[in-house]
C-alpha positions, 0 to 999 in steps of 0.5 A: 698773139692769136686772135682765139686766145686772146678773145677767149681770156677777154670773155672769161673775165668779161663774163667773171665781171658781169657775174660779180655784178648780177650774183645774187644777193639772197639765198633762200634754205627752204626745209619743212617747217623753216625758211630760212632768207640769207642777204649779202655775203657771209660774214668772213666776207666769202661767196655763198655756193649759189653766188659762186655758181652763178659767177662760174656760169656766167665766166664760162658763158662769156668765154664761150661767146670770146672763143666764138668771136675769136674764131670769126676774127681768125677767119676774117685774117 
């Protein structure tokens, strides 16, 4: 299989994984007059749009990085 591919699906889930794990548990709804703290995930047990962002970043970062390596691994072949 080629190296790039491989390496660039192992940083997507990779980087998905570190995502899962460091998303951020509380998300803050600031208006005049109103703050509003959010902790956990929603009640139907989905992500929060910022939980989600971060997640996607951290996917995309981490395939960046895999495609990077996998470009060296076929330049060392």
């Amino acid at each position: 299989m080629n190296p790039k591919i491989l390496c660039l699906v192992l940083g997507l889930v990779a980087g998905g994984i570190v995502g899962w794990l460091t998303r951020p548990q509380v998300a803050e709804i600031r208006l005049p007059g109103i703050d509003i703290k959010l902790q956990g995930e929603r009640p139907g047990g989905g992500l929060t749009s910022e939980q989600a962002r971060h997640i996607g970043l951290v996917a995309v970062v981490g395939a960046i990085i895999g495609i990077g390596i996998g470009f060296v691994a076929d330049r060392r072949r």
